[in-house]
DSSP file (Angstrom, degrees, kcal/mol; ACC not computed):
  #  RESIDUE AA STRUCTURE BP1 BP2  ACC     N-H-->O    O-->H-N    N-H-->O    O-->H-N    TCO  KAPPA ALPHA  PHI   PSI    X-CA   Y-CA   Z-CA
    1    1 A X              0   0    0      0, 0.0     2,-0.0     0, 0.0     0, 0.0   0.000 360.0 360.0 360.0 123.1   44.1   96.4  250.4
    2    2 A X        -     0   0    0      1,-0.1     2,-0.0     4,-0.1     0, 0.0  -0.239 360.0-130.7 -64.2 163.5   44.9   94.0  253.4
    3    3 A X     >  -     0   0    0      1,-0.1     4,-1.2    -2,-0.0     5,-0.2  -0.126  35.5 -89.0-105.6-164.6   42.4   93.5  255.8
    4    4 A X  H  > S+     0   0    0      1,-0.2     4,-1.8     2,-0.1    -1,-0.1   0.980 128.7  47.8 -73.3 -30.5   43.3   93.9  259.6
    5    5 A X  H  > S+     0   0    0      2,-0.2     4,-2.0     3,-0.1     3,-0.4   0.956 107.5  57.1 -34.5 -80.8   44.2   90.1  260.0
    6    6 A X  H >> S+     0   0    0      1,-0.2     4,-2.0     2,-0.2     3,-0.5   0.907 104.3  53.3 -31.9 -69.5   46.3   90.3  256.9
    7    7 A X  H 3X S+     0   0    0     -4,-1.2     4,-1.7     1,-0.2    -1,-0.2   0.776  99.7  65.0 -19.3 -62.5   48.4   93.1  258.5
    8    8 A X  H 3X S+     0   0    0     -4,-1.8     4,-3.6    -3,-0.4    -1,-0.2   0.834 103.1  39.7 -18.7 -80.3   49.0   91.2  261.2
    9    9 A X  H <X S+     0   0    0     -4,-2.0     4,-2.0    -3,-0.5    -1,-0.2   0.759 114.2  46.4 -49.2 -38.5   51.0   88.6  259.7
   10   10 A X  H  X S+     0   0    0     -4,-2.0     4,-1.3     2,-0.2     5,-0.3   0.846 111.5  54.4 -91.7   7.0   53.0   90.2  257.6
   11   11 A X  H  X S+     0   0    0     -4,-1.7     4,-1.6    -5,-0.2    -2,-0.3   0.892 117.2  44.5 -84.8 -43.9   53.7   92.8  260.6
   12   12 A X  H  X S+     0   0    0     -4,-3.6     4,-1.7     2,-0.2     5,-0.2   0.869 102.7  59.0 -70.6 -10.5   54.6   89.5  262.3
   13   13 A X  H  X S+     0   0    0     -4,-2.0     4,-3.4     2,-0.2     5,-0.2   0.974 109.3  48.0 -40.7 -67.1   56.5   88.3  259.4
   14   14 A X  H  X>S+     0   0    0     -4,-1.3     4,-3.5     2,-0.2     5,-0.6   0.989 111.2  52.2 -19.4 -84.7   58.6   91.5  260.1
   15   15 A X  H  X5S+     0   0    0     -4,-1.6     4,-2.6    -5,-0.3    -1,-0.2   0.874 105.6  45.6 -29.6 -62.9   58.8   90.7  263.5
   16   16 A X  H  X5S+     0   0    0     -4,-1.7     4,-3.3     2,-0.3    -1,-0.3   0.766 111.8  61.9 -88.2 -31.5   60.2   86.9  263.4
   17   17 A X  H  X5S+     0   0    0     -4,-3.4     4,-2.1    -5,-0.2    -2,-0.2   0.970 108.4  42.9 -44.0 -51.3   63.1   88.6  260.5
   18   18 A X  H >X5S+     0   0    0     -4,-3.5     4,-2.3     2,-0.2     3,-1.2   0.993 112.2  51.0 -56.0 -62.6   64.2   90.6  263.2
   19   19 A X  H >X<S+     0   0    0     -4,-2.6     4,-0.7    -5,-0.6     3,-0.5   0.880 115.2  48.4 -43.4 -58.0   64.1   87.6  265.7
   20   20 A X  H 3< S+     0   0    0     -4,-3.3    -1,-0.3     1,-0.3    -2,-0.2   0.712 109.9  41.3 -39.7 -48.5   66.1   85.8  263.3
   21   21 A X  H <X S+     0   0    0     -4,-2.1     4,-1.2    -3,-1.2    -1,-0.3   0.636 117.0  61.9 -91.3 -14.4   68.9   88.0  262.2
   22   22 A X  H <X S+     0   0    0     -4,-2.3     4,-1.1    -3,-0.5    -2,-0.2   0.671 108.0  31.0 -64.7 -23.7   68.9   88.7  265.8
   23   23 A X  H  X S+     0   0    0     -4,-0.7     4,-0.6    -5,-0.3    -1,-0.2   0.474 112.4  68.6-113.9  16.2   69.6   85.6  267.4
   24   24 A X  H >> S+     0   0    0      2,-0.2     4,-3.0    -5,-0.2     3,-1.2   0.940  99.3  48.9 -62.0 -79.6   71.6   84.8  264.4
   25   25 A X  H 3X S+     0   0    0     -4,-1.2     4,-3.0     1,-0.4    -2,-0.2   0.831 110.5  58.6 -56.5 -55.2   74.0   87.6  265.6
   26   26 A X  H 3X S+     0   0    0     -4,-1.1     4,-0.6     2,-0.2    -1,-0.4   0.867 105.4  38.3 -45.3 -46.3   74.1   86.0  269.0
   27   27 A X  H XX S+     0   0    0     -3,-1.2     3,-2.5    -4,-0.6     4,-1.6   0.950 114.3  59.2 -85.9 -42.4   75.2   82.7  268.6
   28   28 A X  H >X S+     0   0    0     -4,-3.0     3,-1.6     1,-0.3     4,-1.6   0.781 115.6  38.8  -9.2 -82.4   77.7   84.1  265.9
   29   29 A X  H 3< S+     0   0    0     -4,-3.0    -1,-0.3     1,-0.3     5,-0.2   0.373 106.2  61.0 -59.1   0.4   78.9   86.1  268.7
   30   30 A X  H << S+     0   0    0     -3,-2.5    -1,-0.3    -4,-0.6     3,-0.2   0.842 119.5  30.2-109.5 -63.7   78.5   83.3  271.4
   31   31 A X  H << S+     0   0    0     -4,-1.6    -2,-0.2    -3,-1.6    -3,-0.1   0.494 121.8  53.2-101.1   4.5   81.3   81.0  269.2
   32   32 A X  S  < S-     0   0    0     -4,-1.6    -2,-0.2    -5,-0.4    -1,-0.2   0.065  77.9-172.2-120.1  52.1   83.4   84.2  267.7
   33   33 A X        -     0   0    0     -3,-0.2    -3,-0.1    -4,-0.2    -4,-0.0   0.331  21.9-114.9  25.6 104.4   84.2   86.1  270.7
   34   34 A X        -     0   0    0     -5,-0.2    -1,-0.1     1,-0.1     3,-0.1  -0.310  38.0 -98.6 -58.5 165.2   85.9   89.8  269.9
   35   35 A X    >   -     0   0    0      1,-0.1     3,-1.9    -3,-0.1    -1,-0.1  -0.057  54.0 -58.8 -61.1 166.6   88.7   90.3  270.8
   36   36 A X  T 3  S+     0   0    0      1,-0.2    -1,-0.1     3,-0.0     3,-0.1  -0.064 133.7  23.0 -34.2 164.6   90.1   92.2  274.1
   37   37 A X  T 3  S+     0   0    0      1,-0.1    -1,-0.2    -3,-0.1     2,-0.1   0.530  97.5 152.8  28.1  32.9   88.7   95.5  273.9
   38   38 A X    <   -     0   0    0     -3,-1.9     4,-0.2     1,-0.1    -1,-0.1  -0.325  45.0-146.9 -88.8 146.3   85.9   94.3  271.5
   39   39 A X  S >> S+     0   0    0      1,-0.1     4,-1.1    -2,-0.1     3,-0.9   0.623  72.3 101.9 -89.3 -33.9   82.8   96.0  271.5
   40   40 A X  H 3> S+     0   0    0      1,-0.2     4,-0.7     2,-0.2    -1,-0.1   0.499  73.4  54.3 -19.7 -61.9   80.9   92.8  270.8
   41   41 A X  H 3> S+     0   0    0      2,-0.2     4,-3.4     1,-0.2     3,-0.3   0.834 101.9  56.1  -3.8 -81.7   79.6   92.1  274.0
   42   42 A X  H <> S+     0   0    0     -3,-0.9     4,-1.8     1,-0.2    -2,-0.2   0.862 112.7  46.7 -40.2 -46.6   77.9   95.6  274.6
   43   43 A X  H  X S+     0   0    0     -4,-1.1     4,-1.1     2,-0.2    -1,-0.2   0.804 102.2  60.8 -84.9 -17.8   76.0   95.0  271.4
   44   44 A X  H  X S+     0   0    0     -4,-0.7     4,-2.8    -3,-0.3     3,-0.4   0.880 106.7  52.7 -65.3 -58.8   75.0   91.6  272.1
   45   45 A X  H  X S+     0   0    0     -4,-3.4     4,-0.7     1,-0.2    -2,-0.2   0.863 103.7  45.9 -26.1 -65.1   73.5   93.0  274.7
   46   46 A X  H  X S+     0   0    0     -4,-1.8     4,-1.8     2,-0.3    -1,-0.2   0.566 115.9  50.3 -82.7 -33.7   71.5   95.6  273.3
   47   47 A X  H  X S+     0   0    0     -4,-1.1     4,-3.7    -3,-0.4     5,-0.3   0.879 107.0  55.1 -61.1 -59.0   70.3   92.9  270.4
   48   48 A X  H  X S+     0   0    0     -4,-2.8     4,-0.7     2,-0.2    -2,-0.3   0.874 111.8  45.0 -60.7 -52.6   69.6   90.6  273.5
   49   49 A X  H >X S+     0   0    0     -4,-0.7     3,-1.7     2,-0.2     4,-1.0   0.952 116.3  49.4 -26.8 -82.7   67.0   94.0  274.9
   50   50 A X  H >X S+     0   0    0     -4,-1.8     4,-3.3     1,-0.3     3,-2.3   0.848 110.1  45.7 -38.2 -64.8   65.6   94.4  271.4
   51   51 A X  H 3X S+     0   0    0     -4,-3.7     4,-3.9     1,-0.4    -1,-0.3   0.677 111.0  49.3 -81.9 -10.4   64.7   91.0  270.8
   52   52 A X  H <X S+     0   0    0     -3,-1.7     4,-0.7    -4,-0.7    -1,-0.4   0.794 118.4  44.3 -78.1 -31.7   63.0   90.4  274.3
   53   53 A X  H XX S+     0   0    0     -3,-2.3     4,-2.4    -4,-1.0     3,-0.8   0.898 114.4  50.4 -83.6 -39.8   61.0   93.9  273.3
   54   54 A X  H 3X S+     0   0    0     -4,-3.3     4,-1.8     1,-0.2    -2,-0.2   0.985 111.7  46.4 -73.8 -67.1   60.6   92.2  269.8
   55   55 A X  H 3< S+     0   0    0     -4,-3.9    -1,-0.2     1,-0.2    -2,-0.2   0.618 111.7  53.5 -68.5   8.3   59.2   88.6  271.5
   56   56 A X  H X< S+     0   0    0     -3,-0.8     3,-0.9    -4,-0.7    -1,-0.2   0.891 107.9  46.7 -93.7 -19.2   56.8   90.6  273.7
   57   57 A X  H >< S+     0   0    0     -4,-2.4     3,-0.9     1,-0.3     4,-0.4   0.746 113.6  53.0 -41.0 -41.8   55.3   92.5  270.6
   58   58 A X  T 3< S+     0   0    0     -4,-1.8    -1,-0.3     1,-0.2    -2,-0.1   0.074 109.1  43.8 -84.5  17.2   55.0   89.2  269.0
   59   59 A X  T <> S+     0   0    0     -3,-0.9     4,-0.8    -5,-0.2    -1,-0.2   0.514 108.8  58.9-113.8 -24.0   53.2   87.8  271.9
   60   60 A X  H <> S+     0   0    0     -3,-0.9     4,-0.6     2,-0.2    -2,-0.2   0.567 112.8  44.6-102.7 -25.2   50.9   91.1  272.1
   61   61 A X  H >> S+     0   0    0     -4,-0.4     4,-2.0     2,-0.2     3,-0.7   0.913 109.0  49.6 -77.4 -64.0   49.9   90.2  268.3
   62   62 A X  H 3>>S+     0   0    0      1,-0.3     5,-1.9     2,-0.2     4,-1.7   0.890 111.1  47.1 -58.0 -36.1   49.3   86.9  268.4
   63   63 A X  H 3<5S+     0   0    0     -4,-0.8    -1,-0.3     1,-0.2    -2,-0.2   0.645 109.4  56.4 -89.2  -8.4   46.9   87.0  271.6
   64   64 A X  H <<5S+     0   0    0     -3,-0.7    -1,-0.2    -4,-0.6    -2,-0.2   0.584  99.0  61.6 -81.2  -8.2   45.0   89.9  270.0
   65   65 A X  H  <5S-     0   0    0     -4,-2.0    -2,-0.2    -3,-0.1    -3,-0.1   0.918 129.3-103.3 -33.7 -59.8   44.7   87.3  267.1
   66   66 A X  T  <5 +     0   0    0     -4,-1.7     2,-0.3     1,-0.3    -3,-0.2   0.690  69.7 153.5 109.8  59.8   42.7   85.3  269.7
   67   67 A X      < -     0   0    0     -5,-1.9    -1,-0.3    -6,-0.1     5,-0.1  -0.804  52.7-105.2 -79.9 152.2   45.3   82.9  270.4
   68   68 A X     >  -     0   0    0     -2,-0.3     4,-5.5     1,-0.1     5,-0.1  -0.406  26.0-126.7 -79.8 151.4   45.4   81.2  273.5
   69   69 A X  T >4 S+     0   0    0      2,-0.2     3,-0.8     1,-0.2     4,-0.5   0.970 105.8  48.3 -69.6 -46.5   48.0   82.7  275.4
   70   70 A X  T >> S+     0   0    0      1,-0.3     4,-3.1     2,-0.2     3,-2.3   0.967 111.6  56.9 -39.9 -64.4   49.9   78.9  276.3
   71   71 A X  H 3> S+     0   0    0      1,-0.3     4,-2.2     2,-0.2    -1,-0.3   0.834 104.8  46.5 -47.3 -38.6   49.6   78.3  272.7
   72   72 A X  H <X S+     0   0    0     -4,-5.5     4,-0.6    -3,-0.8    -1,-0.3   0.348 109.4  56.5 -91.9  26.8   51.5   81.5  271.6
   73   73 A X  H <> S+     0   0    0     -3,-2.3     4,-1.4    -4,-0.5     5,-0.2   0.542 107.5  47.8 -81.2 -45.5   54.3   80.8  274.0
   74   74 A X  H  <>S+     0   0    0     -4,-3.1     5,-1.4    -5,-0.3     6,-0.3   0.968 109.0  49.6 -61.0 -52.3   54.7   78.0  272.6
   75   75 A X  I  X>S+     0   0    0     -4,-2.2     4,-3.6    -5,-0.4     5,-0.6   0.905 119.5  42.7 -34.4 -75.5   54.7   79.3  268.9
   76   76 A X  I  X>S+     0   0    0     -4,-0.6     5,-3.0     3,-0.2     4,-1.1   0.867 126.5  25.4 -33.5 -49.7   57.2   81.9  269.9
   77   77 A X  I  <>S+     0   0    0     -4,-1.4     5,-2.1     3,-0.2     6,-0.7   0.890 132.4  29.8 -81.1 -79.1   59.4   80.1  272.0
   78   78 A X  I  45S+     0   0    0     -5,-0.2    -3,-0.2     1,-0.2    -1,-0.2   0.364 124.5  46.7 -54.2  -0.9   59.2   76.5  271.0
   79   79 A X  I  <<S-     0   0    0     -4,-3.6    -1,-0.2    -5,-1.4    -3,-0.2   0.867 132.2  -2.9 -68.8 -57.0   58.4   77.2  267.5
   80   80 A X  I  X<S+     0   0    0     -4,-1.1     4,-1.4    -5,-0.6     5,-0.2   0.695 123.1  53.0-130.8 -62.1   60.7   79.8  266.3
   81   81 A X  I  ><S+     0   0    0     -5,-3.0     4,-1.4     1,-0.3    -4,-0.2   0.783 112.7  39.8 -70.5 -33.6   63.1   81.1  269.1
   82   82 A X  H  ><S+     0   0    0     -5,-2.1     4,-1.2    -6,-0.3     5,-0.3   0.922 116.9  51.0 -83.0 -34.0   64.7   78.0  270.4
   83   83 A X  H >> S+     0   0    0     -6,-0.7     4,-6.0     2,-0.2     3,-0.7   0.985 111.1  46.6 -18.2 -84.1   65.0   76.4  267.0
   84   84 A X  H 3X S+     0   0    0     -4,-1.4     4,-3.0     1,-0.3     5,-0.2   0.796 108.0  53.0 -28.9 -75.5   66.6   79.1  265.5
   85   85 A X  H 3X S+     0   0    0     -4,-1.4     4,-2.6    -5,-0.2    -1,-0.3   0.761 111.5  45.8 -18.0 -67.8   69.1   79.8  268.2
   86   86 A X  H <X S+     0   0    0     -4,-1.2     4,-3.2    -3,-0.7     5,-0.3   0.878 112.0  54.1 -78.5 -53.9   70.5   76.0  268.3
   87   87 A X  H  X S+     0   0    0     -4,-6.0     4,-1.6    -5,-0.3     5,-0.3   0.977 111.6  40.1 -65.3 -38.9   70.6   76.0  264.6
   88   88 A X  H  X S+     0   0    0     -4,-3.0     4,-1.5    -5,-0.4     5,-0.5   0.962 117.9  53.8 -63.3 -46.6   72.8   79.1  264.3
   89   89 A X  H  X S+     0   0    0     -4,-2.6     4,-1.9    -5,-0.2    -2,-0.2   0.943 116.6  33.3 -41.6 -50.3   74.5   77.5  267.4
   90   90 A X  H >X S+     0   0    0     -4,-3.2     4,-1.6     2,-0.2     3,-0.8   0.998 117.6  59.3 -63.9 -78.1   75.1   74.2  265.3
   91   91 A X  H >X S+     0   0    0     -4,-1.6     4,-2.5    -5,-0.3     3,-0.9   0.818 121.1  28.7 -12.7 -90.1   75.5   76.7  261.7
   92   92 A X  H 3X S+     0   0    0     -4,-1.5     4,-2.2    -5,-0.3    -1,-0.3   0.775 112.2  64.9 -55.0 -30.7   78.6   78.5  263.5
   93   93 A X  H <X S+     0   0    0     -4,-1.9     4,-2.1    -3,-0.8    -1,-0.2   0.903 109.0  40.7 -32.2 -74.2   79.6   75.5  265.6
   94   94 A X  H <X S+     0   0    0     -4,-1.6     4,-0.6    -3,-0.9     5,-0.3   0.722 117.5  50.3 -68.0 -14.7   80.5   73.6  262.2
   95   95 A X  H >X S+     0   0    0     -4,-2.5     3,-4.4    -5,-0.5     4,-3.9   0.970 100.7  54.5 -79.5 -61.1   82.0   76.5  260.8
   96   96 A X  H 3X S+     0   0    0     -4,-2.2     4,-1.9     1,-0.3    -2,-0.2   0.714 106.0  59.4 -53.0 -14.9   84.3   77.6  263.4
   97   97 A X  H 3< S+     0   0    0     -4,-2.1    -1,-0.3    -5,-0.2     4,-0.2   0.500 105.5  48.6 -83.5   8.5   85.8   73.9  263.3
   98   98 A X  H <X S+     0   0    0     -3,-4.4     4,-1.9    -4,-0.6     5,-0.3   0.685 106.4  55.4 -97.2 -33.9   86.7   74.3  259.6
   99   99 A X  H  X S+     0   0    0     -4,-3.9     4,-1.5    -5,-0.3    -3,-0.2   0.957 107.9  52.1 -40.6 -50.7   88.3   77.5  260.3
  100  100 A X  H  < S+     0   0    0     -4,-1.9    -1,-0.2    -5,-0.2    -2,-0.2   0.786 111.6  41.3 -72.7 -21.4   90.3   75.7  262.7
  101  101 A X  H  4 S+     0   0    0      1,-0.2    -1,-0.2    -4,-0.2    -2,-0.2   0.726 111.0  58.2 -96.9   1.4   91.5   73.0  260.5
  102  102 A X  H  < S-     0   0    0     -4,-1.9     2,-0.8     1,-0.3    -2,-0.2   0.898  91.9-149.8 -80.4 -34.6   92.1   75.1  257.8
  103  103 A X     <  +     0   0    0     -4,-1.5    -1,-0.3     1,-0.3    -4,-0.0  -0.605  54.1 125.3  89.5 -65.8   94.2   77.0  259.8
  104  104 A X        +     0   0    0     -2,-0.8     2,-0.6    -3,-0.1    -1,-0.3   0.167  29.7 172.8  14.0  91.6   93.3   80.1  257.9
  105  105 A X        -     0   0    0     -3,-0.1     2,-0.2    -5,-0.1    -1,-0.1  -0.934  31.3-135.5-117.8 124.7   92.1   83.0  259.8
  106  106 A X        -     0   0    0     -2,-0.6     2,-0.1     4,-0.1    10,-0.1  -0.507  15.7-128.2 -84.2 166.0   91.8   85.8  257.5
  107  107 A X     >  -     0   0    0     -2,-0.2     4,-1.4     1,-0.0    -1,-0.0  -0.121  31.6-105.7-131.4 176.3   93.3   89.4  259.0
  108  108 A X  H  > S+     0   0    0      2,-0.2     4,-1.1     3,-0.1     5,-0.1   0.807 121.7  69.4 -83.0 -28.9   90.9   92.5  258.7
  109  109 A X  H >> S+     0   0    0      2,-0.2     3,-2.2     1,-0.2     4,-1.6   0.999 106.6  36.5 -57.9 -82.6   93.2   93.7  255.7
  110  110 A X  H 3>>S+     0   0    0      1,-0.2     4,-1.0     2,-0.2     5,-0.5   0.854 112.5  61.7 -46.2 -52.4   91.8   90.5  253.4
  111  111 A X  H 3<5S+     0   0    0     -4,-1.4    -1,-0.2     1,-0.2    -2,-0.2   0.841 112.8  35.8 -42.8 -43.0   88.2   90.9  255.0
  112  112 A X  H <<5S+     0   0    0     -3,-2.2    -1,-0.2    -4,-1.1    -2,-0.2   0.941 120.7  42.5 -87.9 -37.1   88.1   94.5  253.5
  113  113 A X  H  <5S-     0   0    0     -4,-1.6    -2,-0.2    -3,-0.1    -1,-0.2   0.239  97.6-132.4 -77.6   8.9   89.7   94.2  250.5
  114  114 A X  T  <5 +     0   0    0     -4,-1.0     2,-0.8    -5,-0.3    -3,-0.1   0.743  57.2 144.9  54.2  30.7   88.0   90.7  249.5
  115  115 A X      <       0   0    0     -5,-0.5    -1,-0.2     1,-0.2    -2,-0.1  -0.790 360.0 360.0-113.3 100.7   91.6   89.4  248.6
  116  116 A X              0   0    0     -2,-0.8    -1,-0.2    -3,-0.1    -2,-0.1   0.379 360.0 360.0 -96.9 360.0   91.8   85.6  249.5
């Protein structure tokens, strides 16, 4: 059995997954844009809500740890959120320029049927 400590962590483990695949899904969307009448947007949003609700949980944890609060502001932000972000930025960044010199944008048809 973990002890209350224990908990902690892996419920902030939890926590910083979310954070991840969240701002993940943001810069994606940030250099692949839907189309007109894309839904994308709206759900970017709603990701962008979560994940502010998600760094205040993880702020509410860590200072009942008995961190000092500057010190988990930093962790959060400058540890793990701004990283993260700029390396998905960078991640899609380099991707969308091989898409473009491949020329190759694959159609929704090949995307669902997995036929390249």
């Amino acid at each position: 059995m973990l002890n209350p400590v224990q908990n902690q962590i892996v419920y902030l483990m939890f926590l910083n997954g979310l954070l991840f695949l969240g701002l993940n899904f943001i810069a994606r969307s940030i250099l692949f844009p839907g189309g007109r009448g894309s839904r994308q947007l709206g759900y970017v949003l709603i990701v962008a809500v979560a994940l502010v609700l998600i760094i205040t949980q993880e702020l509410d944890v860590l200072l009942d740890m008995k961190f000092p609060e500057e010190a988990a502001r930093w962790i959060l932000l400058g540890g793990f959120a701004v990283p993260v972000f700029l390396f998905s930025l960078v991640y899609y960044r380099i991707q969308r320029t091989r898409t473009e010199k491949s020329g190759h944008k694959p159609s929704s048809k090949e995307k669902s049927n997995g036929d390249h």
